[in-house]
N, CA, C and O atoms as CSV, one atom per row, in Angstrom:
chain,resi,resn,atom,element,x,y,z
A,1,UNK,N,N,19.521,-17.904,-11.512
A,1,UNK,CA,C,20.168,-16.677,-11.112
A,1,UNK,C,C,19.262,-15.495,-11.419
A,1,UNK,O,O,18.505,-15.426,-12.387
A,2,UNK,N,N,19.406,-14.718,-10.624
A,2,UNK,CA,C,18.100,-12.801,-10.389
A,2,UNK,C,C,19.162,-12.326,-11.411
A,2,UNK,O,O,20.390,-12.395,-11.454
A,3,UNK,N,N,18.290,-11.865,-12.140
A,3,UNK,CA,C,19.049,-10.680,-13.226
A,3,UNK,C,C,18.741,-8.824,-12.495
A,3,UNK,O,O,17.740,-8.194,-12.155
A,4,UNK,N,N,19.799,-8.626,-12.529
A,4,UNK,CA,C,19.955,-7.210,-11.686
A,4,UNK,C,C,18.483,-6.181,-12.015
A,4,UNK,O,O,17.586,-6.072,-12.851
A,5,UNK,N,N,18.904,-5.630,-10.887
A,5,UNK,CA,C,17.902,-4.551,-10.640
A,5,UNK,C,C,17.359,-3.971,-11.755
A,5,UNK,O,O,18.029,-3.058,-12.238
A,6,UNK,N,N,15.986,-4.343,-12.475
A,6,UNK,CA,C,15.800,-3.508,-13.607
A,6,UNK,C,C,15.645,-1.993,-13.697
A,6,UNK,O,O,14.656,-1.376,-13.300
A,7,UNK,N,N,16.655,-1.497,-14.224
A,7,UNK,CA,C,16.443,0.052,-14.709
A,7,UNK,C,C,16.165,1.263,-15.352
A,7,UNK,O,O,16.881,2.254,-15.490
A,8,UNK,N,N,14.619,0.961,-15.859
A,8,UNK,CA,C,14.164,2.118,-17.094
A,8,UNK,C,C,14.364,3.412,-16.656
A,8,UNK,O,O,13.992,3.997,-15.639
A,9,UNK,N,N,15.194,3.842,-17.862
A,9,UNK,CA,C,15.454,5.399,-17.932
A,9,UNK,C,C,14.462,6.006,-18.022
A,9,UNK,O,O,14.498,7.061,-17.388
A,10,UNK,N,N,13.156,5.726,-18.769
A,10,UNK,CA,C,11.779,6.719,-18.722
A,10,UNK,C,C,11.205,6.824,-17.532
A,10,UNK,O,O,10.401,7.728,-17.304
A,11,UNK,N,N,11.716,5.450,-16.160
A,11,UNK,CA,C,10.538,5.150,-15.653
A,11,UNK,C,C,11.405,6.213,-14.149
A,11,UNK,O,O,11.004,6.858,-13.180
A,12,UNK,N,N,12.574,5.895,-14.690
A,12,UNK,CA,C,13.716,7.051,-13.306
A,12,UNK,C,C,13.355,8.472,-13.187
A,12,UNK,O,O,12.945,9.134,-12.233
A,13,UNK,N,N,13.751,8.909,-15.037
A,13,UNK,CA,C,13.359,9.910,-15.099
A,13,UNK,C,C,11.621,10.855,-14.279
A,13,UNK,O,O,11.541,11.923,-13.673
A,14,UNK,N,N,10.591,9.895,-14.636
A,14,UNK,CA,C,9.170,10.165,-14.262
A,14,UNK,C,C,9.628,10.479,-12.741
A,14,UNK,O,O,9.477,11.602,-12.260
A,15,UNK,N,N,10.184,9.429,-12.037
A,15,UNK,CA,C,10.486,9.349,-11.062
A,15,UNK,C,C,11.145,10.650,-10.208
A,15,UNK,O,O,10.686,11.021,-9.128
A,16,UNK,N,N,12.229,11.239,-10.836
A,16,UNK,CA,C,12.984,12.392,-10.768
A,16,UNK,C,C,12.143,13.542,-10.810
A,16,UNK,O,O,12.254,14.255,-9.813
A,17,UNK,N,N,11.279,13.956,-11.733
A,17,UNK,CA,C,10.534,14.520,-12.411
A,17,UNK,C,C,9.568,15.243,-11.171
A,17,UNK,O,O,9.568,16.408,-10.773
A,18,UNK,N,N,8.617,13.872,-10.663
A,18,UNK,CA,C,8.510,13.930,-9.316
A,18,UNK,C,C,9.002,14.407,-7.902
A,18,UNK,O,O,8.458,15.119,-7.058
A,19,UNK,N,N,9.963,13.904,-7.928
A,19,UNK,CA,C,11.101,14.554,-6.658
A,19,UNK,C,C,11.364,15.739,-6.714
A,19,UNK,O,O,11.463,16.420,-5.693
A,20,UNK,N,N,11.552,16.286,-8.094
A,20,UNK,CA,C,12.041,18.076,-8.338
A,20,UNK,C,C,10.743,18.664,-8.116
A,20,UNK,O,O,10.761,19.711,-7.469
A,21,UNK,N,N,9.617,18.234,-8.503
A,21,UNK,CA,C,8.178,18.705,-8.092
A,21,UNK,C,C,7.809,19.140,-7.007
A,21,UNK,O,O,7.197,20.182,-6.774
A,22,UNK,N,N,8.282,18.110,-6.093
A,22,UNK,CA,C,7.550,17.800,-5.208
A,22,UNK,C,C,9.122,17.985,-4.054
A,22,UNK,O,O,9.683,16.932,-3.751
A,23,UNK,N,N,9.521,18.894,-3.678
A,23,UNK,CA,C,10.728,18.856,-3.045
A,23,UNK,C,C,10.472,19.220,-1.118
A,23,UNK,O,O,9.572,19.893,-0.616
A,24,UNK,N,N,11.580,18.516,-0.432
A,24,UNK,CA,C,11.528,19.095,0.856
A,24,UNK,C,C,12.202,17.491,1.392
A,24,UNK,O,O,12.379,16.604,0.557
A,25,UNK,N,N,12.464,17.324,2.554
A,25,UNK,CA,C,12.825,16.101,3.578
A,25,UNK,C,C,12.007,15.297,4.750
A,25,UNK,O,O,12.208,14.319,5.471
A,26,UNK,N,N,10.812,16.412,4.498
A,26,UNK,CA,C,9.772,16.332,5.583
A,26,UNK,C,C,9.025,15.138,5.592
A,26,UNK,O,O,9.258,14.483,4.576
A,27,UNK,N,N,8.223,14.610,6.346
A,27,UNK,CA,C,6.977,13.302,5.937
A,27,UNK,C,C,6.755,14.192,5.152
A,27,UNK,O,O,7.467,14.279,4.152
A,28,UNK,N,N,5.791,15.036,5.359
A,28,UNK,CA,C,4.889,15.348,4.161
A,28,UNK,C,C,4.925,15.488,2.929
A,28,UNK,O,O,4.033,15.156,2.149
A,29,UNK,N,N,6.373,16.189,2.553
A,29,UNK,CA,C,6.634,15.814,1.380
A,29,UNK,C,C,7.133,14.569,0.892
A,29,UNK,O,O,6.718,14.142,-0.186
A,30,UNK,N,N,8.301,13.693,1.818
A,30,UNK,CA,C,8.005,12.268,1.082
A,30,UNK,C,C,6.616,11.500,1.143
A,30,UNK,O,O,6.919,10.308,1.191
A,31,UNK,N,N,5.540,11.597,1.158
A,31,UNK,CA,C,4.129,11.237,1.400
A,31,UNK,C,C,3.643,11.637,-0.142
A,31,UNK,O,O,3.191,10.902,-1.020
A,32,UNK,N,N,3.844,12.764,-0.150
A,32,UNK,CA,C,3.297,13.883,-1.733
A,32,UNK,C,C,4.036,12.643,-2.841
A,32,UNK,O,O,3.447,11.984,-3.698
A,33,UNK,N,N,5.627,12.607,-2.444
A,33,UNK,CA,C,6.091,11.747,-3.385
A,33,UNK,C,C,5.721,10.890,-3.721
A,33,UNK,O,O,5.508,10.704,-4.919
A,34,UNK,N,N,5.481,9.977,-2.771
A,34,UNK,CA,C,5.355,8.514,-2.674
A,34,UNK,C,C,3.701,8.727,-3.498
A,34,UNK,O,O,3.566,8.189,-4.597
A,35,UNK,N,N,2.852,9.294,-3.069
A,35,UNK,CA,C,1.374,9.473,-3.350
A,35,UNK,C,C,1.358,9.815,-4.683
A,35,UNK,O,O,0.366,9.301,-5.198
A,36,UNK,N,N,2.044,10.485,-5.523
A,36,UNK,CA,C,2.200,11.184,-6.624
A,36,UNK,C,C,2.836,9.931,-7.556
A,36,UNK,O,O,2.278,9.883,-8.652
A,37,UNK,N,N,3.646,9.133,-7.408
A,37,UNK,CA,C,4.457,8.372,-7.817
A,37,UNK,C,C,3.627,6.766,-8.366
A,37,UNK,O,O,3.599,6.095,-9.398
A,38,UNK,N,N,3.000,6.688,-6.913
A,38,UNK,CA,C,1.691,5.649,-7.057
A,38,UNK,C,C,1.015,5.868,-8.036
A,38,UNK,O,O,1.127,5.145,-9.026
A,39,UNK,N,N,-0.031,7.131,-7.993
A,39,UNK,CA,C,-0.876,7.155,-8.877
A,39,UNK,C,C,-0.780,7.403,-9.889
A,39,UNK,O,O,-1.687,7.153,-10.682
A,40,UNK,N,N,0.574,8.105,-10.326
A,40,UNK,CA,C,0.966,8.171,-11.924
A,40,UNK,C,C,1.829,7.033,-12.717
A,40,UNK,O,O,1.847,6.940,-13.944
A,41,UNK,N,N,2.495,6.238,-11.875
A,41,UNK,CA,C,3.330,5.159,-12.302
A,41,UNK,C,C,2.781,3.720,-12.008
A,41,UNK,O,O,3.405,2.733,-12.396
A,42,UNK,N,N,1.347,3.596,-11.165
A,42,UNK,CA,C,1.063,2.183,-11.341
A,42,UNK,C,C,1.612,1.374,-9.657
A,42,UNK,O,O,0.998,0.665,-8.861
A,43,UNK,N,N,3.163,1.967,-9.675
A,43,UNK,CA,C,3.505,1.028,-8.485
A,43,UNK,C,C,5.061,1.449,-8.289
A,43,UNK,O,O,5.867,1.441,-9.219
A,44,UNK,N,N,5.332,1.766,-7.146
A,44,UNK,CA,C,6.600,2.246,-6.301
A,44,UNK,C,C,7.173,1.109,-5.918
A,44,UNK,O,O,6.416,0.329,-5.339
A,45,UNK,N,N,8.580,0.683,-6.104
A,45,UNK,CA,C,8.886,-0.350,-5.076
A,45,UNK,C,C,10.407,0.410,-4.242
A,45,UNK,O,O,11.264,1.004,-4.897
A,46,UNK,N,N,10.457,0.284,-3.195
A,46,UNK,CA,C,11.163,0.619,-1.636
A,46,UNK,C,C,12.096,1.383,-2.689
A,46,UNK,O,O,12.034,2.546,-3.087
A,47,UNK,N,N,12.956,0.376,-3.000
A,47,UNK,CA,C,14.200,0.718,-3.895
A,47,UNK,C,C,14.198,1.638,-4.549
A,47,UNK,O,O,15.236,2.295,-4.631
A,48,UNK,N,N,12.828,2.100,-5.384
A,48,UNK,CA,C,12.843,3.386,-6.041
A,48,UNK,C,C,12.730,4.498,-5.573
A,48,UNK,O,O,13.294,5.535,-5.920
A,49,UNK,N,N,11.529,4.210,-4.254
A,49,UNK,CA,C,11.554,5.241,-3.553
A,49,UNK,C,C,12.763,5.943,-2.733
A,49,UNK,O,O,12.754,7.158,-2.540
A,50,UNK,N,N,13.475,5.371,-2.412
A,50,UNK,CA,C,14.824,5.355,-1.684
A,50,UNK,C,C,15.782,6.202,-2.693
A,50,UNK,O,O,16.296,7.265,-2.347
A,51,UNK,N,N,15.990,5.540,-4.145
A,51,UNK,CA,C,17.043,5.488,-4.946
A,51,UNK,C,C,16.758,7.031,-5.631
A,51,UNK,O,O,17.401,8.079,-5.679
A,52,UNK,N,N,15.446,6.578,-6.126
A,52,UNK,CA,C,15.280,8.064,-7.356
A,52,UNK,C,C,13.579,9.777,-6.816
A,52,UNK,O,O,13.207,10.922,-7.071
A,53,UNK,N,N,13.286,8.485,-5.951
A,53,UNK,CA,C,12.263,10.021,-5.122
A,53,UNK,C,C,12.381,10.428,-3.644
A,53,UNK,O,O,11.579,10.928,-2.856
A,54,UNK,N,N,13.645,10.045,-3.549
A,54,UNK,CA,C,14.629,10.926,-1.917
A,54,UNK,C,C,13.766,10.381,-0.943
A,54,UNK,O,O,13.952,10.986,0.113
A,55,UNK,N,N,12.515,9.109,-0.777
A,55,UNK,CA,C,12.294,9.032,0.493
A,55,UNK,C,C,12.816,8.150,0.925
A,55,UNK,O,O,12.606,6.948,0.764
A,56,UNK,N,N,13.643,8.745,1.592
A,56,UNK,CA,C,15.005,7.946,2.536
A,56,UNK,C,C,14.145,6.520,3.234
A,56,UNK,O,O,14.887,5.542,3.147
A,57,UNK,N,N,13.040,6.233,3.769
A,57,UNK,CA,C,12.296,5.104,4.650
A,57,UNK,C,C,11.159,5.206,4.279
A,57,UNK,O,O,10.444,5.987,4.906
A,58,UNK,N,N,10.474,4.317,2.914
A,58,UNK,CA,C,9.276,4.554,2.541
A,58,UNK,C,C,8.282,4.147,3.238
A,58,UNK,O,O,7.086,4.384,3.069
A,59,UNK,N,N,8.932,3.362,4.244
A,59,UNK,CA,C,7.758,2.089,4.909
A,59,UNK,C,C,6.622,2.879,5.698
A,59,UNK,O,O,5.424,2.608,5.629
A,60,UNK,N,N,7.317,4.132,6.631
A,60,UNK,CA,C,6.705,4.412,7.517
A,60,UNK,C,C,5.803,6.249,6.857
A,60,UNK,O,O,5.272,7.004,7.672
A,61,UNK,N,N,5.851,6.546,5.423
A,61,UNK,CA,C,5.372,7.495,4.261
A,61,UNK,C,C,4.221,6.495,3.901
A,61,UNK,O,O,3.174,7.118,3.727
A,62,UNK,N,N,4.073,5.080,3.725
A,62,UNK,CA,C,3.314,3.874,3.385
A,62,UNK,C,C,2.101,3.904,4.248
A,62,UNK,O,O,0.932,4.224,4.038
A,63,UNK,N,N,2.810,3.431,5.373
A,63,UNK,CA,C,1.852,3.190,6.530
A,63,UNK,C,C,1.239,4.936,6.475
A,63,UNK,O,O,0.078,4.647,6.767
A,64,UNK,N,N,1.218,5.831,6.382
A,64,UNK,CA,C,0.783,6.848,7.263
A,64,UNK,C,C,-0.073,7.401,5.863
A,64,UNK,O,O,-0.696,8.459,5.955
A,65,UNK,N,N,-0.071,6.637,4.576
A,65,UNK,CA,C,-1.010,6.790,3.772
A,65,UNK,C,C,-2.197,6.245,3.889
A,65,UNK,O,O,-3.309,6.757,4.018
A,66,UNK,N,N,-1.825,5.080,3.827
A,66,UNK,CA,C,-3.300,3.825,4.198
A,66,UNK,C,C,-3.873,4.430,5.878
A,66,UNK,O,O,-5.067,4.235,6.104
A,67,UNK,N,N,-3.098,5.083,6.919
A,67,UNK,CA,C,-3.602,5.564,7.991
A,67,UNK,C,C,-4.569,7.099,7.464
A,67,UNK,O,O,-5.290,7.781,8.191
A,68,UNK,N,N,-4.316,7.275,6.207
A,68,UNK,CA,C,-5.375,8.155,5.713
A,68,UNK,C,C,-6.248,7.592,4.745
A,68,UNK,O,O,-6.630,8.447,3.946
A,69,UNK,N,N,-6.713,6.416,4.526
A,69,UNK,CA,C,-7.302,5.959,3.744
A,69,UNK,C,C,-7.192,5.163,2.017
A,69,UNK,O,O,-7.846,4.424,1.280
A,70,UNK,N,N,-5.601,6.093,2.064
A,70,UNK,CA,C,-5.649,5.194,0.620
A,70,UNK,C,C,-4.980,3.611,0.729
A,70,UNK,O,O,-4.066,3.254,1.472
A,71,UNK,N,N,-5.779,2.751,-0.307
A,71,UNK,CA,C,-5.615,1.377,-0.612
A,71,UNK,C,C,-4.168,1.162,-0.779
A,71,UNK,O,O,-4.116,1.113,-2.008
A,72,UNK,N,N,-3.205,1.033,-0.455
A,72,UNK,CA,C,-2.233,0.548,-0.711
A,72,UNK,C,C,-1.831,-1.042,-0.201
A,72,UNK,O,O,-2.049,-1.726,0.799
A,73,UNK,N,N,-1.095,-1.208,-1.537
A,73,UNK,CA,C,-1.046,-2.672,-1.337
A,73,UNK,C,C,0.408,-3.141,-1.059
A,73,UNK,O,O,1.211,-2.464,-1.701
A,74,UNK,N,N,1.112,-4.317,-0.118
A,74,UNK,CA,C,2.336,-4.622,-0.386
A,74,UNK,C,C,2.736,-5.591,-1.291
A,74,UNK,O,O,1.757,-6.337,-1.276
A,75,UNK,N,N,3.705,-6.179,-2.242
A,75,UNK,CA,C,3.567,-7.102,-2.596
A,75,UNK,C,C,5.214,-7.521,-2.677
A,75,UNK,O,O,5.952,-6.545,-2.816
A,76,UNK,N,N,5.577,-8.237,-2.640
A,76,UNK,CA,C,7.178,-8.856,-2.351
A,76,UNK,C,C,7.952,-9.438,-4.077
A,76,UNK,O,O,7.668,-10.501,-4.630
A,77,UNK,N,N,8.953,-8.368,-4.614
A,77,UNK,CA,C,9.849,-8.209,-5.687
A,77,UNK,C,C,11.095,-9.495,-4.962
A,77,UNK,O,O,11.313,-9.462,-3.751
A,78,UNK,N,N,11.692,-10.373,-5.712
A,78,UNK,CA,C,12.749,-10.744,-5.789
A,78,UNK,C,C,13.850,-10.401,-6.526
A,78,UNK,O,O,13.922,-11.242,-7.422
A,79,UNK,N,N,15.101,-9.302,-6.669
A,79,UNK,CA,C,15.603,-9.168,-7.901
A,79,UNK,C,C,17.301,-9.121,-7.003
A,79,UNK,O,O,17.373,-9.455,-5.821
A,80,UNK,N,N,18.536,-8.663,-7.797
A,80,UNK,CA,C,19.470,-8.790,-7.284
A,80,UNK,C,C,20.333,-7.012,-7.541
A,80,UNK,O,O,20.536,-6.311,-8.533
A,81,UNK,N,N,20.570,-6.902,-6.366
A,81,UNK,CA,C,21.056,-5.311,-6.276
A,81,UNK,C,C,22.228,-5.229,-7.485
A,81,UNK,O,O,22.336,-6.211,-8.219
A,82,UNK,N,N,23.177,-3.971,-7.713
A,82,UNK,CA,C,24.356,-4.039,-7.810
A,82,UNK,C,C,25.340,-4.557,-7.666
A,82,UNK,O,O,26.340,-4.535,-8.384
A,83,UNK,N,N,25.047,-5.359,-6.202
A,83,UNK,CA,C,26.433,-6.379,-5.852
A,83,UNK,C,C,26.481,-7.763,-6.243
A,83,UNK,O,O,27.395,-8.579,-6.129
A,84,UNK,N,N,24.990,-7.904,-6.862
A,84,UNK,CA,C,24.482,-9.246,-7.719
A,84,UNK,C,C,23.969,-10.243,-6.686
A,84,UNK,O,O,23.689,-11.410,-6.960
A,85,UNK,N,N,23.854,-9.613,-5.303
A,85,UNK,CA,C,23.403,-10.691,-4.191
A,85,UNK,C,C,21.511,-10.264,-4.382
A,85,UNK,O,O,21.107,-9.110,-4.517
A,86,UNK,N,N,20.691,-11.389,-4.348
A,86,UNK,CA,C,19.561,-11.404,-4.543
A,86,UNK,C,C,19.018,-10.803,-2.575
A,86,UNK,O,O,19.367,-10.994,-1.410
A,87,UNK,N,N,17.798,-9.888,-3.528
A,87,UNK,CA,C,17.276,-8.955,-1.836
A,87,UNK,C,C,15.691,-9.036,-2.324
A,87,UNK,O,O,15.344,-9.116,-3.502
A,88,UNK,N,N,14.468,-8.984,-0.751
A,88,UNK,CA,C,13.551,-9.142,-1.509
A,88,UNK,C,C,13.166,-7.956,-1.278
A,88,UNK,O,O,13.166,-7.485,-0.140
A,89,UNK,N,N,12.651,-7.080,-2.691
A,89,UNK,CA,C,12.264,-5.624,-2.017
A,89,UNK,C,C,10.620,-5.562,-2.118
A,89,UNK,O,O,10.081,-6.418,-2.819
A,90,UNK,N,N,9.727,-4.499,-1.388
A,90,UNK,CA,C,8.643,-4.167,-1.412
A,90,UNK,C,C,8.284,-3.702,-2.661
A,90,UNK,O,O,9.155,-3.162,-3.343
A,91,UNK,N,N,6.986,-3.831,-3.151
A,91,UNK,CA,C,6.871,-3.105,-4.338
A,91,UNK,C,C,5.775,-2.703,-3.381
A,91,UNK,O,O,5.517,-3.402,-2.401
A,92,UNK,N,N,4.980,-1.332,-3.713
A,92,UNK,CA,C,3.760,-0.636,-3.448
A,92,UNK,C,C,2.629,-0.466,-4.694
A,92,UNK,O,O,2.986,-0.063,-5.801
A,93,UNK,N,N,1.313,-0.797,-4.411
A,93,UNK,CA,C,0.782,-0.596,-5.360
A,93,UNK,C,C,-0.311,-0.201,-4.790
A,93,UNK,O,O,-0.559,-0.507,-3.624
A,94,UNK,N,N,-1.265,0.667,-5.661
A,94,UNK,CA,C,-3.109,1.120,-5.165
A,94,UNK,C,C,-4.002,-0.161,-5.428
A,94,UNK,O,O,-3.999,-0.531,-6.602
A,95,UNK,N,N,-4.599,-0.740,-4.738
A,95,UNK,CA,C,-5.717,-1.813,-4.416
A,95,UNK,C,C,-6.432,-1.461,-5.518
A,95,UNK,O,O,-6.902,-0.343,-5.728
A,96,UNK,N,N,-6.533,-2.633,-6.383
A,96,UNK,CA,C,-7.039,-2.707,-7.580
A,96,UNK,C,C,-8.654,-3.124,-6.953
A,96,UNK,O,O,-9.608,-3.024,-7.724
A,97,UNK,N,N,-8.829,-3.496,-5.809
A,97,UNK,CA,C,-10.273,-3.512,-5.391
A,97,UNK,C,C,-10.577,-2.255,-4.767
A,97,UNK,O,O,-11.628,-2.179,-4.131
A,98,UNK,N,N,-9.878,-1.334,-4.844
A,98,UNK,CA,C,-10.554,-0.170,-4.611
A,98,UNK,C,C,-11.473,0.527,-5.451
A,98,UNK,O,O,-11.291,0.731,-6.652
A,99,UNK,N,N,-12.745,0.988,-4.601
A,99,UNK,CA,C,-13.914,1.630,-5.638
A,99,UNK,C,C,-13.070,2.849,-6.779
A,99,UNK,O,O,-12.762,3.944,-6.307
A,100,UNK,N,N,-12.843,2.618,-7.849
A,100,UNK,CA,C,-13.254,3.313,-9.426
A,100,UNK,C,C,-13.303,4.800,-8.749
A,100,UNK,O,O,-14.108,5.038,-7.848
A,101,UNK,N,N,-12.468,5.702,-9.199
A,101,UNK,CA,C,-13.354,7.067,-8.813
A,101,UNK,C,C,-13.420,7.684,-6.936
A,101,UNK,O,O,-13.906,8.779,-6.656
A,102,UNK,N,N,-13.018,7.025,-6.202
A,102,UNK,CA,C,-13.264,6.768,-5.260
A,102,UNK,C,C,-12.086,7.966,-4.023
A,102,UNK,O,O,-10.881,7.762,-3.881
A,103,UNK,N,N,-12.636,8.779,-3.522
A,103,UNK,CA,C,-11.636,9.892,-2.902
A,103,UNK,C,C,-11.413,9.733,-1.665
A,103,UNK,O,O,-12.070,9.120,-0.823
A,104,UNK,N,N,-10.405,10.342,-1.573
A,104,UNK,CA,C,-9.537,9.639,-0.185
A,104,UNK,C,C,-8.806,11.103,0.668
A,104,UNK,O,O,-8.177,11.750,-0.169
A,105,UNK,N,N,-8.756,11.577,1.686
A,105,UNK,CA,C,-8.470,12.112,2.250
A,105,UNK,C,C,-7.218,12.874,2.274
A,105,UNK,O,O,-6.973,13.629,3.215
């Protein structure tokens, strides 16, 4: 059995923290989010982005990053929502084979 959605309060908060930063409904600002979120937290998955940094459809904030160059990676979370039914969500992460130091558009 998936043990529910894990939920760190430090890691929501960062998360939040972000969103009040970085505010608006636009791509561009869910992009800032999503981009901001990556590189300070390691790794976004759908659910968070959705839940705690307002981008309502991260997939297509995703795609239109890597369409500017940054490494982003997908990688597939198994865990079980609120309703305890198991979902598989996206996690996002920066390409750990990406060059060190390395600037992106």
């Amino acid at each position: 059995m998936l043990t529910p959605y894990p939920i760190d309060a430090a890691r929501v908060a960062a998360l939040h923290a972000i969103r009040d930063r970085l505010p608006g409904n636009d791509a561009r600002s869910g992009r800032a989010r999503l981009l901001e979120a990556l590189q300070s937290l390691g790794y976004v998955t759908t659910f968070e982005a959705m839940r705690f940094l307002d981008v309502f459809d991260p997939r297509p904030r995703k795609l239109e990053l890597v369409r500017q160059g940054f490494p982003i990676e997908l990688h597939w979370r198994h865990v079980a929502t609120e309703s305890g039914k198991p979902h598989r969500i996206g996690m996002y992460a920066m390409s750990r084979s990406a060059e060190p130091g390395a600037r992106h558009a």
